[in-house]
C-alpha positions as CSV (number, residue, x, y, z in Angstrom):
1,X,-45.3,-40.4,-50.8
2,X,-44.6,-37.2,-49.1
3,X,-45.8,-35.0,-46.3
4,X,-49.4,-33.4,-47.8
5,X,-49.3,-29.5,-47.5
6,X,-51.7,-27.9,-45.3
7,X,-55.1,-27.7,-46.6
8,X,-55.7,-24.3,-44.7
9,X,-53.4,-21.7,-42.7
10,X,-54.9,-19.7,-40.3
11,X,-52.7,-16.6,-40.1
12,X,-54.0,-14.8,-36.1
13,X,-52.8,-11.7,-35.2
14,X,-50.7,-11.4,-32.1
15,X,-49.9,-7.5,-32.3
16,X,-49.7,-6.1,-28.8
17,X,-49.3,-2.3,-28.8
18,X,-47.8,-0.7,-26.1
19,X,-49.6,0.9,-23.5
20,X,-51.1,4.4,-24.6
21,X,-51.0,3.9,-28.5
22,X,-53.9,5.2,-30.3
23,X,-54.5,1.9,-32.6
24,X,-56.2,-0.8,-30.8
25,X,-54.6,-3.9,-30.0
26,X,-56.0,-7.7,-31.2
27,X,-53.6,-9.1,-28.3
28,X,-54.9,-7.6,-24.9
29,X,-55.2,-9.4,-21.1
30,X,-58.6,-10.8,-22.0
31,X,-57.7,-11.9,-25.7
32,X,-54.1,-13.3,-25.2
33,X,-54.8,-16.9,-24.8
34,X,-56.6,-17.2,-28.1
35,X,-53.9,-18.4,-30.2
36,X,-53.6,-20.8,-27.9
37,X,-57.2,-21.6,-27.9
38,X,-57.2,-21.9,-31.7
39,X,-54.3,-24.8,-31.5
40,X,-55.8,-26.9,-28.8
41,X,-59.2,-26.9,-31.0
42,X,-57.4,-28.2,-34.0
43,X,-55.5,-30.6,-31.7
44,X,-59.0,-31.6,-30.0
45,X,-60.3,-32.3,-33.5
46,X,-57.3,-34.3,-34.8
47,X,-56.9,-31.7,-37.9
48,X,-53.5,-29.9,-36.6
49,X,-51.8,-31.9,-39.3
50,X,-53.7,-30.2,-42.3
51,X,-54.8,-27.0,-40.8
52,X,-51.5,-24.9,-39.9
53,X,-52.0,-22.0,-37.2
54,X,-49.7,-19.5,-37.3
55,X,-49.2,-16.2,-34.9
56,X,-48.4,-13.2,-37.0
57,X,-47.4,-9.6,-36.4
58,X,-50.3,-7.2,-37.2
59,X,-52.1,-8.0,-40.1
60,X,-53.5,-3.8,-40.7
61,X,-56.8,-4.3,-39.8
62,X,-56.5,-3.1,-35.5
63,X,-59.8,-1.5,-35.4
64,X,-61.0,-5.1,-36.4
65,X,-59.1,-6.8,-33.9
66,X,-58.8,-9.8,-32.5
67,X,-58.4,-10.7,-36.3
68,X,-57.7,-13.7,-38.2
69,X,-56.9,-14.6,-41.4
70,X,-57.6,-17.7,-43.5
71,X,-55.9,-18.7,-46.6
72,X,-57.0,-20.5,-49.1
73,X,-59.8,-18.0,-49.9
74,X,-58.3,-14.5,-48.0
75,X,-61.4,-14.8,-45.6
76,X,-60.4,-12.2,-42.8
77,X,-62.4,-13.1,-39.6
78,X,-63.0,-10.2,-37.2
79,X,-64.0,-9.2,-33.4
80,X,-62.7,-13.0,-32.3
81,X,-63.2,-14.7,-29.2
82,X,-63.2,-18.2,-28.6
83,X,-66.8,-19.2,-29.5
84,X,-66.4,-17.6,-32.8
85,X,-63.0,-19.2,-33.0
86,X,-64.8,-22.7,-32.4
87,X,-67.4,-22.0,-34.8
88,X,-64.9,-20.7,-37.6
89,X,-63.3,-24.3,-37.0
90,X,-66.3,-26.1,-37.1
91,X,-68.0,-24.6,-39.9
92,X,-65.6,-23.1,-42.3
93,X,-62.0,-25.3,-41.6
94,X,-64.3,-28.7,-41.2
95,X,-67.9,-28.0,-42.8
96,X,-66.6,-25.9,-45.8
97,X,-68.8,-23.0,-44.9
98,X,-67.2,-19.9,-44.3
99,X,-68.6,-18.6,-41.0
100,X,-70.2,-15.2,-43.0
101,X,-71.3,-13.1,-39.6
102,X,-67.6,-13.2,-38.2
103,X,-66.2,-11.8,-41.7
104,X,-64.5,-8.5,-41.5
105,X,-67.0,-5.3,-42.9
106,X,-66.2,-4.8,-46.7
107,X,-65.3,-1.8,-46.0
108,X,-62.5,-2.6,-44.1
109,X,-61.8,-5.7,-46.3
110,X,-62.4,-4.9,-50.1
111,X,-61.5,-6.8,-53.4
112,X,-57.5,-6.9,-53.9
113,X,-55.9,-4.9,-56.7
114,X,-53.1,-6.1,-58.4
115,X,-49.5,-4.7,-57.3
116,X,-49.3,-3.9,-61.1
117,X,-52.9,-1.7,-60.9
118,X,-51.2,0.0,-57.6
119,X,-48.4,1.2,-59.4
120,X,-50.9,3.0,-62.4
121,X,-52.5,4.0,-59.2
122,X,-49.9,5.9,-58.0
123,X,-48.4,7.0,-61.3
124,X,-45.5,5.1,-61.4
């Protein structure tokens, strides 16, 4: 038997923009340690095995930020600290119920088109 895939990936943002940059940043002094947060918690609850976390560069959404994005499902989790983070663990990654007052505005966060409906989109 082989090594089961990861049931869930939770894709954080660790952008960081330099210092007088008009875009906010999800990584700043009082948010940097979240990432770090987020692994201990699935450590604490013995899921790091199925659940991977991984930092990423920014995922477009800074005036979001801190932001967080879990796949299966593209469920983009905004405004993080590390209650919510907690919660989000407890709720949606163990309980199976996406954590619906932490998910990003559907504004900022609208259905996906295909790269093939972009394309008529654009005219090409």
């Amino acid at each position: 038997m082989g090594i089961p895939q990861p049931a869930f990936y939770m894709f954080k943002c660790e952008q960081s923009a330099p210092p007088g940059m008009p875009k906010p940043s999800c990584v700043t002094p009082e948010t940097q340690d979240l990432f770090q947060h987020l692994a201990q918690k699935l450590m604490k609850e013995g899921i790091m095995g199925t659940v991977q976390p991984i930092r990423t560069s920014c995922l477009n959404r800074c005036s979001s930020g801190p932001v967080m994005l879990v796949e299966p499902g593209h469920i983009m989790y905004a405004g993080l600290n590390k209650e919510k983070i907690d919660r989000i663990v407890d709720e949606h990654i163990i309980g199976g119920n996406v954590v619906k007052e932490y998910v990003i505005d559907k504004e900022q966060w609208d259905e996906p088109i295909t790269p093939a409906e972009m394309k008529k989109q654009m005219g090409m």
